[in-house]
SEKE-429707 format. One record per residue (C-alpha): x, y, z; residue in three letters. Coordinates in steps of 0.05 Angstrom, whole numbers, always signed. Example, Ala and Ser with C-alpha at 12.3 -4.5 7.8 and 13.67 -1.06 7.14 Angstrom:
<nodes>
+--------+--------+--------+------+
!     px !     py !     pz ! type !
+--------+--------+--------+------+
!   +246 !    -90 !   +156 !  ala !
!   +273 !    -21 !   +143 !  ser !
+--------+--------+--------+------+
</nodes>
This chain:
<nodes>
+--------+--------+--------+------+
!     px !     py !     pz ! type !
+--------+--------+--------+------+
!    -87 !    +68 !   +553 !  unk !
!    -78 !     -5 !   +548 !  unk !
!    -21 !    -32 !   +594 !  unk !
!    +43 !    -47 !   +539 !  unk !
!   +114 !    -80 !   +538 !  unk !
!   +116 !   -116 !   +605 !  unk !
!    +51 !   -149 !   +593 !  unk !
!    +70 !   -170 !   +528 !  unk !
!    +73 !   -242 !   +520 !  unk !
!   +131 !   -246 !   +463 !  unk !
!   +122 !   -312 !   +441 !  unk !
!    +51 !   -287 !   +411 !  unk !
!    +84 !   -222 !   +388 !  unk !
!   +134 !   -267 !   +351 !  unk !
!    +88 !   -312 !   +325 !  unk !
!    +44 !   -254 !   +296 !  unk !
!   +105 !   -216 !   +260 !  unk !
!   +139 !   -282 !   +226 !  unk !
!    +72 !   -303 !   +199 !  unk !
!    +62 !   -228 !   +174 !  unk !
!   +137 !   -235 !   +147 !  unk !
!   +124 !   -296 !   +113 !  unk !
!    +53 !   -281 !    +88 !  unk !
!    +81 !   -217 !    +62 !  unk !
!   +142 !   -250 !    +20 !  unk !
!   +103 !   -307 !     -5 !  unk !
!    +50 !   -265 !    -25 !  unk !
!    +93 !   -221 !    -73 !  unk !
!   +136 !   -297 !    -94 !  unk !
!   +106 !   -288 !   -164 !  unk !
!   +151 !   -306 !   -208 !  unk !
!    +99 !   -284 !   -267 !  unk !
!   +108 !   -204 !   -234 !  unk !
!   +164 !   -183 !   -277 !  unk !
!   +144 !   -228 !   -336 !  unk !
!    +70 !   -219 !   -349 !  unk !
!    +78 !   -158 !   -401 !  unk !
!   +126 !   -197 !   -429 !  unk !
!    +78 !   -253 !   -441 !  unk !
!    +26 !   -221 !   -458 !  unk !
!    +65 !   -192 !   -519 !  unk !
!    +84 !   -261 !   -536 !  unk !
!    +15 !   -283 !   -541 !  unk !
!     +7 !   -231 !   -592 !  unk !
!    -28 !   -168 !   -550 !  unk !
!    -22 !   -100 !   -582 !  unk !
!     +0 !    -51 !   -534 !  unk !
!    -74 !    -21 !   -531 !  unk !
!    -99 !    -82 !   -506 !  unk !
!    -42 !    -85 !   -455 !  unk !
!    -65 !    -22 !   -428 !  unk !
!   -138 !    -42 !   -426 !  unk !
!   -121 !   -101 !   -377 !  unk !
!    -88 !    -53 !   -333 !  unk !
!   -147 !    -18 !   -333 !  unk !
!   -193 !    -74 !   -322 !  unk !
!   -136 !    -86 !   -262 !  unk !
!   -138 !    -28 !   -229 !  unk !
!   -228 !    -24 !   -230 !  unk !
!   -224 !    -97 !   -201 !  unk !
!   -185 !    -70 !   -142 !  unk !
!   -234 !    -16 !   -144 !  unk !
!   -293 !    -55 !   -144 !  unk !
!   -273 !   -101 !    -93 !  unk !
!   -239 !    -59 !    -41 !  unk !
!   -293 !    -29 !     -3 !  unk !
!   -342 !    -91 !     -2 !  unk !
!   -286 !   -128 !    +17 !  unk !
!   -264 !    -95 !    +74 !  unk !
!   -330 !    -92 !   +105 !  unk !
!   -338 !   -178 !   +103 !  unk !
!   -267 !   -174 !   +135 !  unk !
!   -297 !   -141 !   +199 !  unk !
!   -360 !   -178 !   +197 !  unk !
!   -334 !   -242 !   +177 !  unk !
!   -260 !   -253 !   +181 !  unk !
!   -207 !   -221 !   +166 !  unk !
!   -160 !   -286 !   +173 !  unk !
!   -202 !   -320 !   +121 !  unk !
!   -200 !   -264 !    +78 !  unk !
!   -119 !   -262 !    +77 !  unk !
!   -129 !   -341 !    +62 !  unk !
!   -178 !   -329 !     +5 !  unk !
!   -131 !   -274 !    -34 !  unk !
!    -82 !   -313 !    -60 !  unk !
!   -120 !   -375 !    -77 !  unk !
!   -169 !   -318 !   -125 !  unk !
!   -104 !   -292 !   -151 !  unk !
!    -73 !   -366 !   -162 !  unk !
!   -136 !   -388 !   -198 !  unk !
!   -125 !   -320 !   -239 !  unk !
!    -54 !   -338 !   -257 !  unk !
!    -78 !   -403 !   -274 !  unk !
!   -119 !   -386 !   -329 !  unk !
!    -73 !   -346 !   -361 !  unk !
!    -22 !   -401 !   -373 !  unk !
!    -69 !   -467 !   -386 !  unk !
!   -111 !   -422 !   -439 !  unk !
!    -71 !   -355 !   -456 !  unk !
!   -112 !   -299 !   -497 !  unk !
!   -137 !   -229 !   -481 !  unk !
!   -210 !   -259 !   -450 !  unk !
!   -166 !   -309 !   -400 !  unk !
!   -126 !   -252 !   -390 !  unk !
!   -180 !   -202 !   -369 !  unk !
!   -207 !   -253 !   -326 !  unk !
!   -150 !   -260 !   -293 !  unk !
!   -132 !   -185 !   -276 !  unk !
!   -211 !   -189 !   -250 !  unk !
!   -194 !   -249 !   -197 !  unk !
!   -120 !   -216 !   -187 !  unk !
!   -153 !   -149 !   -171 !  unk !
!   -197 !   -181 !   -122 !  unk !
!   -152 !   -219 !    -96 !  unk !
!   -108 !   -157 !    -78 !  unk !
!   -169 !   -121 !    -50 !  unk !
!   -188 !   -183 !     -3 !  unk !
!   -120 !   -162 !    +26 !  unk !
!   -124 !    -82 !    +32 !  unk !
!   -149 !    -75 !    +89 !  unk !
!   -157 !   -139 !   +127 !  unk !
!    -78 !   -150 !   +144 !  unk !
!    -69 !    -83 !   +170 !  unk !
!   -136 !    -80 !   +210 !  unk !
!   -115 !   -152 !   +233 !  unk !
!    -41 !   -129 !   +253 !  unk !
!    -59 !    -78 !   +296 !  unk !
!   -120 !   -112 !   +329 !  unk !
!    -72 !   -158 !   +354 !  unk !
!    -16 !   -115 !   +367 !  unk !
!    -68 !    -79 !   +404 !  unk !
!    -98 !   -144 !   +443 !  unk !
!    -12 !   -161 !   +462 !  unk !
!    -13 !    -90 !   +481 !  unk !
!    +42 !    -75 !   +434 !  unk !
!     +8 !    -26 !   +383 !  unk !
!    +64 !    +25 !   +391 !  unk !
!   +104 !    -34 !   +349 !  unk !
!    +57 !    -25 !   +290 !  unk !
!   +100 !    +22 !   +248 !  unk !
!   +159 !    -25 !   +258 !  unk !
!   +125 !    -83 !   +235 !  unk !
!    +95 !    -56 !   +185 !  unk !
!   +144 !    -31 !   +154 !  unk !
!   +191 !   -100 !   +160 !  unk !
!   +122 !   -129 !   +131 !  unk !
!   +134 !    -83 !    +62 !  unk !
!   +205 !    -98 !    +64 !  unk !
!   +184 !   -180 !    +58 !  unk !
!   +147 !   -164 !     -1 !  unk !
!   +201 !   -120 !    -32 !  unk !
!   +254 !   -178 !    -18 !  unk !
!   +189 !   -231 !    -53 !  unk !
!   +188 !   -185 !   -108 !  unk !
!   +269 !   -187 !   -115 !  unk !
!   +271 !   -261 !   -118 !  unk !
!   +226 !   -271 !   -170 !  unk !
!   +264 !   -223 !   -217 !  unk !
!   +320 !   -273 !   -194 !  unk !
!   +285 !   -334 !   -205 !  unk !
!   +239 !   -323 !   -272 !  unk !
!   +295 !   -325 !   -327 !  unk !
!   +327 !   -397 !   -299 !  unk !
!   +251 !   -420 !   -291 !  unk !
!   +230 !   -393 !   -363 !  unk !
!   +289 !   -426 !   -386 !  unk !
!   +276 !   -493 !   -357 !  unk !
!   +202 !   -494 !   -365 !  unk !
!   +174 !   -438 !   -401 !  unk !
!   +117 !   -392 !   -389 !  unk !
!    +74 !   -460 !   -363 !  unk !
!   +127 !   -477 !   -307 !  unk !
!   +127 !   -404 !   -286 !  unk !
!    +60 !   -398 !   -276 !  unk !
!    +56 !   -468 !   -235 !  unk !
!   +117 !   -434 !   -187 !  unk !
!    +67 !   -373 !   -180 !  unk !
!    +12 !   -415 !   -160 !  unk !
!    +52 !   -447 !   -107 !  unk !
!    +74 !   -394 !    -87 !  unk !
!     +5 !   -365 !    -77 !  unk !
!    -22 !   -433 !    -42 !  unk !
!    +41 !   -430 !     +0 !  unk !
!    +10 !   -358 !    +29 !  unk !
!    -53 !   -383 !    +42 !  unk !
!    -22 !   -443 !    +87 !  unk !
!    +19 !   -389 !   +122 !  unk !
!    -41 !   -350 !   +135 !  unk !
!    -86 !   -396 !   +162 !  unk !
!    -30 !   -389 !   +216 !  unk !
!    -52 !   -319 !   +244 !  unk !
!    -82 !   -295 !   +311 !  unk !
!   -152 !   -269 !   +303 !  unk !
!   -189 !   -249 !   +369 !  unk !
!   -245 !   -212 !   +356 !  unk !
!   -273 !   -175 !   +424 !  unk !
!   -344 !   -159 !   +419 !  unk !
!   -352 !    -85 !   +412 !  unk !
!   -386 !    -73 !   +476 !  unk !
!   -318 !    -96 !   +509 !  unk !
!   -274 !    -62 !   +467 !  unk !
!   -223 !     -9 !   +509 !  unk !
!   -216 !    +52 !   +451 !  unk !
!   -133 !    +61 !   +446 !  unk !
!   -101 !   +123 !   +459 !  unk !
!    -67 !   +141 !   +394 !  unk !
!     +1 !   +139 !   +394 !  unk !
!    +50 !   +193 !   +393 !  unk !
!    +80 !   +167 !   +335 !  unk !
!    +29 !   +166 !   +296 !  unk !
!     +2 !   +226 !   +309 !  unk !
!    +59 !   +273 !   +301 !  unk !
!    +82 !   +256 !   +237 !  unk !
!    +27 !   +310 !   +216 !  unk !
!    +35 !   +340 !   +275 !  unk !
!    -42 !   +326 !   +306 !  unk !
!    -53 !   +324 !   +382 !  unk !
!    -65 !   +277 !   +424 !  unk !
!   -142 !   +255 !   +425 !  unk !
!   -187 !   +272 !   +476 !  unk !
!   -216 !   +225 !   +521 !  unk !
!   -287 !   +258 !   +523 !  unk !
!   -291 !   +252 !   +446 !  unk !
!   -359 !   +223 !   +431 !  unk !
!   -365 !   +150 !   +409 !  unk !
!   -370 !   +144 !   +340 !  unk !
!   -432 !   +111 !   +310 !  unk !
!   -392 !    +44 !   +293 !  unk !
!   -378 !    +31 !   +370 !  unk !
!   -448 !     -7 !   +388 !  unk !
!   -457 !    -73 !   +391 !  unk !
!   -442 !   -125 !   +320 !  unk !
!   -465 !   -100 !   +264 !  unk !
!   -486 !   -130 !   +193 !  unk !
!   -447 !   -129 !   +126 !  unk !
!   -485 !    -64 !   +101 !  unk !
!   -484 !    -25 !   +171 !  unk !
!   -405 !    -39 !   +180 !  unk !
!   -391 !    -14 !   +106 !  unk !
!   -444 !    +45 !   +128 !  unk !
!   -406 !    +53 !   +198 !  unk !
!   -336 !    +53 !   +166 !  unk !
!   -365 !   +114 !   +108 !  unk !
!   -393 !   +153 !   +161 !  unk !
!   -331 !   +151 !   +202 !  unk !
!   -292 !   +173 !   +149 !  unk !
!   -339 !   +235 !   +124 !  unk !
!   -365 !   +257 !   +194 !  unk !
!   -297 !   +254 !   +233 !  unk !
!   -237 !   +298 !   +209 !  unk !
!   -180 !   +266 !   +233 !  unk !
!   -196 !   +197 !   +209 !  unk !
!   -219 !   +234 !   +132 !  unk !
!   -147 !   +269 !   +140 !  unk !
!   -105 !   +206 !   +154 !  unk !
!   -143 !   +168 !    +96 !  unk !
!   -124 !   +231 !    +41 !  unk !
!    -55 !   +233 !    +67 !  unk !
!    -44 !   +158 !    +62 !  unk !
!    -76 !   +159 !    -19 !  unk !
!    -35 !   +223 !    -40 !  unk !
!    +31 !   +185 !     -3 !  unk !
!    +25 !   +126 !    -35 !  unk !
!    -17 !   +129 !    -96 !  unk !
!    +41 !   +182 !   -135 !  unk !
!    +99 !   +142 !   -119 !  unk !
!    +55 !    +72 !   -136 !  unk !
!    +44 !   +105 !   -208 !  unk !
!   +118 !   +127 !   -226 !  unk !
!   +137 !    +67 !   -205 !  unk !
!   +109 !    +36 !   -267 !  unk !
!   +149 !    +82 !   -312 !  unk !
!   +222 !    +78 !   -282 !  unk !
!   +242 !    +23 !   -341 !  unk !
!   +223 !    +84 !   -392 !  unk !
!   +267 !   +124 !   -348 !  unk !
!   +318 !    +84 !   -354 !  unk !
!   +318 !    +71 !   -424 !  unk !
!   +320 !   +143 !   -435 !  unk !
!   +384 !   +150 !   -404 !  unk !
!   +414 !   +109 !   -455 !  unk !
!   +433 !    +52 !   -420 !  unk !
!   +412 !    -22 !   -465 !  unk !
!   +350 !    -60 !   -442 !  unk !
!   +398 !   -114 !   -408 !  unk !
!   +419 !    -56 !   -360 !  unk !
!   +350 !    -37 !   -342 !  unk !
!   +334 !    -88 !   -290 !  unk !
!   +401 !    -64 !   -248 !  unk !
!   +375 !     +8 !   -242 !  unk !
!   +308 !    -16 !   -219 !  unk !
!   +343 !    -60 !   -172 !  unk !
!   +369 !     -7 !   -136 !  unk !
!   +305 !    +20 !   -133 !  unk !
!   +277 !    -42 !   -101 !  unk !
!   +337 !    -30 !    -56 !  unk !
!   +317 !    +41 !    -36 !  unk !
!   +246 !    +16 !    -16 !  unk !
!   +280 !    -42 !    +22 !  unk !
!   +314 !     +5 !    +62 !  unk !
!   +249 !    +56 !    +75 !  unk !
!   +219 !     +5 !   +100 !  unk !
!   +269 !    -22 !   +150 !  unk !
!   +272 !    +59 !   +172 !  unk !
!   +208 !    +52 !   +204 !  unk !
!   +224 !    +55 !   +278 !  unk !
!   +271 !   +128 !   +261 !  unk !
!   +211 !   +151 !   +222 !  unk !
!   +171 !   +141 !   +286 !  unk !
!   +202 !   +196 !   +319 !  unk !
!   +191 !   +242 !   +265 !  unk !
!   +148 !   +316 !   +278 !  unk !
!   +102 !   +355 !   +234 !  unk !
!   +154 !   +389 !   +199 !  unk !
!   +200 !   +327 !   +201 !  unk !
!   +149 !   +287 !   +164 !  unk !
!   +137 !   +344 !   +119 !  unk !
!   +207 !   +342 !   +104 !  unk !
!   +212 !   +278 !    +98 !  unk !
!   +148 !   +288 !    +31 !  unk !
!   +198 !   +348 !    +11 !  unk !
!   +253 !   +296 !     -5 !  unk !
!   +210 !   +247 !    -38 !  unk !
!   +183 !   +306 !    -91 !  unk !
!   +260 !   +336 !    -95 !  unk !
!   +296 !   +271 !   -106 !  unk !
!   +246 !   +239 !   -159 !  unk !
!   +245 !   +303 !   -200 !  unk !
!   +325 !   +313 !   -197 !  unk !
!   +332 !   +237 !   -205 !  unk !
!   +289 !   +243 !   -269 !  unk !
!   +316 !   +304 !   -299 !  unk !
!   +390 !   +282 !   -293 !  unk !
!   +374 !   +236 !   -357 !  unk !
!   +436 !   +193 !   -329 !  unk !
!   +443 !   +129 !   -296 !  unk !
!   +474 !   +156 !   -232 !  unk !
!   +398 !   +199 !   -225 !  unk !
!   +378 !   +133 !   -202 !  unk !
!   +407 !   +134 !   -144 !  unk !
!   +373 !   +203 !   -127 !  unk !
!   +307 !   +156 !   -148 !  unk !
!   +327 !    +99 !    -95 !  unk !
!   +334 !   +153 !    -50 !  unk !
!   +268 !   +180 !    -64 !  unk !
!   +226 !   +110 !    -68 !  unk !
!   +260 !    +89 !     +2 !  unk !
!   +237 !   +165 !    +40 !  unk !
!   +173 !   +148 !     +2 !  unk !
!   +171 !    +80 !    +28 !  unk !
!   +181 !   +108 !   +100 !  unk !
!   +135 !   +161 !    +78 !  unk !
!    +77 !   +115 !    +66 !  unk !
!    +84 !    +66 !   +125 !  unk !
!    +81 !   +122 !   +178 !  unk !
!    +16 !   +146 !   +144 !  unk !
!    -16 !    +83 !   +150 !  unk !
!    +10 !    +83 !   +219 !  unk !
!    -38 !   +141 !   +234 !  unk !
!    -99 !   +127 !   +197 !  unk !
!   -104 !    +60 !   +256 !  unk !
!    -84 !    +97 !   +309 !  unk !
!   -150 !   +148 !   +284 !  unk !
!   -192 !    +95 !   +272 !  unk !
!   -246 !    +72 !   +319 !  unk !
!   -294 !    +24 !   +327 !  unk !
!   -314 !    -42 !   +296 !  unk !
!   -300 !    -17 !   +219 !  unk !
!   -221 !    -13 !   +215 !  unk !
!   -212 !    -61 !   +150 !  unk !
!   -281 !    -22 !   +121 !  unk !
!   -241 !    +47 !   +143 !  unk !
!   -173 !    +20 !   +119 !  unk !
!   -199 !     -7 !    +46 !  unk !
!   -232 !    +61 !    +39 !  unk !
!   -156 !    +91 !    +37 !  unk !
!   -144 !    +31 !     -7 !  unk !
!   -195 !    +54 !    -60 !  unk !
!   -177 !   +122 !    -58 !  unk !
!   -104 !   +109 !    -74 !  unk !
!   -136 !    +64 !   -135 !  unk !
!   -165 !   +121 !   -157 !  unk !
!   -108 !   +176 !   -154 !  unk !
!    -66 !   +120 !   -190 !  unk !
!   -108 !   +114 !   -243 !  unk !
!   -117 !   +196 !   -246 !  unk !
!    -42 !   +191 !   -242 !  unk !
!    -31 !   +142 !   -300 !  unk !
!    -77 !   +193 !   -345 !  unk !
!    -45 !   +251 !   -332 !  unk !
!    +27 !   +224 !   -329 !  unk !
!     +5 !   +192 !   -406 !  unk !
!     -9 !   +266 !   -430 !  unk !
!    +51 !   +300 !   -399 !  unk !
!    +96 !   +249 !   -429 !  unk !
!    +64 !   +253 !   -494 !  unk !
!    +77 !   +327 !   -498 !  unk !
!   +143 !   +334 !   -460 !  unk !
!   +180 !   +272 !   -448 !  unk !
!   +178 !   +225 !   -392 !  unk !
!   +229 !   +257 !   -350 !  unk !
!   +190 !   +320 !   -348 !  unk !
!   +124 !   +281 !   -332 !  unk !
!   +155 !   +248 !   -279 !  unk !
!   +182 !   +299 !   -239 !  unk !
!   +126 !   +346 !   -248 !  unk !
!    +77 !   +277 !   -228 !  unk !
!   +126 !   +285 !   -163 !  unk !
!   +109 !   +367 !   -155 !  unk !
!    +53 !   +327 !   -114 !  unk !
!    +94 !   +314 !    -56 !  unk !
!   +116 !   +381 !    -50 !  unk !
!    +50 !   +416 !    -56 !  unk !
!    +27 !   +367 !     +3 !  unk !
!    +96 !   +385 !    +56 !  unk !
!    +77 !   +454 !    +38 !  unk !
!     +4 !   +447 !    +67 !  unk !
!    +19 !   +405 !   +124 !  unk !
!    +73 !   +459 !   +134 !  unk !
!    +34 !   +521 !   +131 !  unk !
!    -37 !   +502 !   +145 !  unk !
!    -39 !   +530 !   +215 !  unk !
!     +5 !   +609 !   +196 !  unk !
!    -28 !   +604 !   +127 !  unk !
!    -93 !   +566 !   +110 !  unk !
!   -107 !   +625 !    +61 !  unk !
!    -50 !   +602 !    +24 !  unk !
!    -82 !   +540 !     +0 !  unk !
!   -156 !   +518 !    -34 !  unk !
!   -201 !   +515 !    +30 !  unk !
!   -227 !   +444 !    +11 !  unk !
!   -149 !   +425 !     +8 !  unk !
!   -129 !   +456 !    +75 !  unk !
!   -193 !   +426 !   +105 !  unk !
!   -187 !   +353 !    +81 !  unk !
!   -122 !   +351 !   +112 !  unk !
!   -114 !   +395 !   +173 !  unk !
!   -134 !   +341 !   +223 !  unk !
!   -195 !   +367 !   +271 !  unk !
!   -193 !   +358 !   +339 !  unk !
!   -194 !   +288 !   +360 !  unk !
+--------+--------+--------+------+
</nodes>
């Protein structure tokens, strides 16, 4: 294992984790986030067409994420977290200087991208260098701090929009968004990148944290090196490297699942919580203080980070038991005060999702960790999108409460397997049990 903590030179540590910080906040600074639908209505968009752009939204990150990750390890992954939010400032850009559903589309495209230039890049660049400072066992922690920057971003511009819509309208909001953006790219221009060549590279010795949350062991130093650990490789054989890595080695396929089924269910509801709330009877002027204890919840999950660390197997799967639990009773309360079982919920799924992430880097080898990462990326794309359909048709037939806390049965069904694969496997679908009972490293 790499030497840590006494070797450490903290200044660089430091420097790493403010930029992150501040990256993370001004990134999410958008002061168009909780008024774009509102816009969009005010241009005169049905709510079918609405929908459609979310669609188009959710295929750009699609699209993009894969590709994207692979130029990040071939090219740079500190010009990639430059490049994002200049694509999504130009993207914001168009909507306000010519606002209609083709500027809009256009804009989802470049905002899509621009998120998938991200996914990725910043974590594979995080750990490298926590890695290099020999202070990957901080990852989790930082991480998590990361999120709760963007969470606090997020909570500002709620603040800030109405005053700035007031003074300026939908133009002057857009312009703050745009500097906001082109404030992140300054910051990141600011990050470490040292880029070993692979030959050189010393693999990492996973860390305990991150393996036991689903309770793997420790990995073998006689494993074989995978077929991403020679030499530099092109565009098309680090995409290629990062695929194979993912299909032909267990653990790594295992950590990406968990990481899309973690994040992508909780990343859908989200969406919905203002219907929940307005189903509790409360007016639409009350809605944005129940989803701001919400926010709070997530805040908090992510500050949790270094006690989720020390989490086991049947901890973490615990820890996915609450998340299912508290979302459905939060939802089927029909009552203000069930959003305070929801805060609960979004902050253990918070927690839930950083410690996943944790794991998938400490699995990952070779030269193709943004490629590796972005795969998780896409496949949380997709279950959100699956998500969004089937939520759509349980709501339409039972309500939204019920679709949302059977949309959170997910979480349970997953504790359960992580729980019982090894005194049960013949409990659960044999392609379930396999994807994510991690193989031996």
């Amino acid at each position: 294992m790499i030497p840590i903590a006494s070797r450490v030179p903290d200044p660089a540590v430091r420097r790493l984790t403010a930029t992150l910080y501040a990256y993370a906040f001004l990134s999410d600074l958008v002061l168009l986030y909780p008024l774009y639908v509102v816009f969009f209505a005010d241009t005169g968009l049905s709510v079918g067409q609405i929908a459609s752009l979310f669609v188009i939204w959710s295929a750009a990150g699609i699209l993009f994420e894969v590709p994207s990750g692979a130029w990040a390890d071939v090219l740079s992954r500190r010009l990639l977290l430059c490049l994002a939010p200049l694509v999504a400032a130009a993207g914001f850009a168009l909507w306000v200087l010519v606002p209609s559903y083709p500027a809009f589309a256009v804009g989802f495209l470049l905002w899509g991208a621009g998120g998938a230039l991200v996914s990725g890049a910043l974590e594979a660049l995080v750990w490298t260098e926590l890695d290099r400072l020999g202070a990957v066992d901080r990852y989790a922690r930082v991480l998590g701090r990361a999120r709760t920057a963007g969470v606090l971003g997020v909570v500002v511009s709620g603040v800030l929009a109405g005053p700035v819509l007031a003074v300026g309208g939908y133009p002057l909001v857009g312009a703050a968004s745009v500097l906001a953006c082109l404030l992140a790219t300054t910051v990141a221009t600011r990050f470490p990148e040292h880029c070993a060549p692979a030959a050189v590279r010393v693999p990492v010795a996973e860390p305990a944290m991150a393996a036991r949350p689903v309770g793997a062991a420790p990995p073998r130093q006689d494993e074989p090196a995978s077929p991403d650990d020679d030499g530099d490789l092109g565009w098309w054989d680090t995409l290629r490297a990062g695929v194979s890595q993912v299909r032909t080695r267990p653990p790594v396929r295992a950590a990406v699942l968990l990481v899309a089924v973690v994040a992508a269910d909780w990343g859908a509801l989200d969406e919905y919580t203002p219907l929940l709330a307005l189903d509790t009877g409360v007016g639409a002027r009350a809605v944005p203080l129940l989803l701001l204890l919400l926010w709070a919840g997530v805040t908090v999950g992510g500050l949790l980070a270094p006690v989720g660390e020390r989490l086991g197997s049947r901890g973490y799967a615990a820890l996915l038991g609450l998340v299912g639990v508290a979302l459905a009773g939060g939802a089927l309360l029909r009552h203000p005060a069930g959003f305070v079982l929801l805060a609960v919920a979004f902050g253990a799924a918070q927690l839930a999702t950083v410690l996943a992430d944790a794991r998938l880097q400490a699995r990952i080898t070779g030269t193709s960790r943004a490629t590796v990462t972005s795969l998780a990326g896409m496949a949380t794309d997709v279950l959100i999108i699956v998500t969004y359909a089937g939520y759509g048709l349980l709501a339409t037939a039972a309500g939204n409460a019920v679709a949302f806390a059977l949309t959170a049965g997910a979480y349970l069904v997953v504790a359960l397997v992580l729980l019982t694969r090894r005194r049960r496997r013949t409990a659960v679908p044999a392609g379930v049990a396999a994807a994510l009972t991690p193989g031996p490293d």
